[in-house]
C-alpha positions in Angstrom: 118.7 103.4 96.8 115.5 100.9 97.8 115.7 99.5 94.7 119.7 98.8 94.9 119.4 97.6 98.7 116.6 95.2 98.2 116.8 94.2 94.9 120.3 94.4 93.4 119.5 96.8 90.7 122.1 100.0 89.7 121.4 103.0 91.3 120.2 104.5 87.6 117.7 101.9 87.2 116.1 103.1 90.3 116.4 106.7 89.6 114.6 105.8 86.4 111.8 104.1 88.0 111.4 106.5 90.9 111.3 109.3 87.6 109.1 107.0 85.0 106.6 106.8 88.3 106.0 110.7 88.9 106.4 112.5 85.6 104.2 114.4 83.9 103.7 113.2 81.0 103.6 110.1 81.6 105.8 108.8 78.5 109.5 110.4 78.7 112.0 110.0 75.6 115.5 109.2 77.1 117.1 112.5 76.3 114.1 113.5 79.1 115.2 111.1 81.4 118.7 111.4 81.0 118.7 115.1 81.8 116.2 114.3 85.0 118.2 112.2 86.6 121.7 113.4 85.1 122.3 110.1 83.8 124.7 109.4 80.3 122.5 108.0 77.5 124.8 105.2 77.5 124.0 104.0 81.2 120.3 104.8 80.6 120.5 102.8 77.4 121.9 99.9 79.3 119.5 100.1 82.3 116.5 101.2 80.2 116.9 97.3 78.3 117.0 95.6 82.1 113.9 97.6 83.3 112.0 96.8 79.5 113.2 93.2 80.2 112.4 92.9 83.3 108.5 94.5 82.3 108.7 97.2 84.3 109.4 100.1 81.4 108.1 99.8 77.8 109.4 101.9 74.9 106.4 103.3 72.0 107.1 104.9 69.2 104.7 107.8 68.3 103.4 107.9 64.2 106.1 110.4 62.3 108.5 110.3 65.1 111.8 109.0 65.6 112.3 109.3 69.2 111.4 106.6 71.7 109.4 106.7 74.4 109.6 104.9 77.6 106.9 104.4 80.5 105.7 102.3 83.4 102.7 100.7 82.4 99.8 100.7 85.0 100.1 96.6 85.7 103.8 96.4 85.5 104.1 96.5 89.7 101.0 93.9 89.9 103.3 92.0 87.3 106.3 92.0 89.6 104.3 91.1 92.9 103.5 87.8 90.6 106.7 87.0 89.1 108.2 87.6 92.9 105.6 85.5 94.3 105.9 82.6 91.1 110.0 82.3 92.5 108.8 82.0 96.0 106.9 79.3 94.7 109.0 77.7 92.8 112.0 77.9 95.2 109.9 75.8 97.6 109.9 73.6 94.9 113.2 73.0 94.9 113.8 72.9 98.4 111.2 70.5 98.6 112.4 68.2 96.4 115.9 68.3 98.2 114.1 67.3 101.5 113.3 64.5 99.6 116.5 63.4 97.9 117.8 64.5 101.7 116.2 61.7 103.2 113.6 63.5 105.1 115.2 62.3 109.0 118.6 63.8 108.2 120.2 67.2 109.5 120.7 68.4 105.9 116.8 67.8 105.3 116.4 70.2 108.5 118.1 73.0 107.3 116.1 72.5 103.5 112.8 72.0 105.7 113.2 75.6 107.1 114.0 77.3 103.6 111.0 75.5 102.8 108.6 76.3 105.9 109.5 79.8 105.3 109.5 80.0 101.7 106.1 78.3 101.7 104.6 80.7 104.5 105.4 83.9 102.4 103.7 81.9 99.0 100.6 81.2 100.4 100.1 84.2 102.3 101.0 85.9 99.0 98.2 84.0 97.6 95.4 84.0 99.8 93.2 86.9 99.2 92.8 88.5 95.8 94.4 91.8 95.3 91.8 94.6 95.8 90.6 96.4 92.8 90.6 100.2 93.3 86.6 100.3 93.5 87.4 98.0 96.5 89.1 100.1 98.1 
């Protein structure tokens, strides 16, 4: 349900990622996933394509077989720290650029200026230290 409340995805989707993050092996084919999380192959179908879209799941093929395979690769959450923090960016972009077009003394620029304040507070903290590396930690 985390992934629902905070980031609008179907409850599958984050059954699939909660699944794709704990199970041993770490490659599932759908049927696999399906029957952990007693999901329809159709919904999984439909949710597998967002989460591969999105780059969070990617689907192999092994040599001889038929069968998908899906699974989390090991960057994909260091990948959506830095698309979420690239939108934070941007967004104070566009906010902004509305201060401007605003006039920068009005009341409509205040309420742009927060958005922007804030927006720009989360980016650059987001963006101030490197990430540690696990022989950092």
């Amino acid at each position: 349900m985390f992934c629902t409340n905070e980031y609008g995805l179907p409850p599958i989707a984050g059954r699939i990622l909660g699944w794709l993050m704990i199970c041993d092996p770490a490659e599932q084919s759908a049927e696999a996933i399906a029957s952990a999380i007693g999901a329809s192959r159709v919904s999984l179908t439909t949710n597998m394509r967002m989460l591969s879209d999105a780059g969070f799941v990617r689907r192999r093929t092994k040599p001889g077989e038929r069968t998908n395979f899906f699974r989390i690769d090991d960057d994909a959450w260091d990948t959506a720290v830095h698309r979420r923090v690239a939108s934070l960016a941007a967004f104070r972009d566009v906010t902004a650029a509305g201060v401007e077009l605003a006039g920068a003394d009005s009341p409509r620029a205040r309420r742009l200026r927060a958005a922007h304040d804030a927006y720009d507070w989360m980016a650059e903290r987001l963006t101030a230290e490197p990430r540690p590396t696990r022989q950092d930690r």
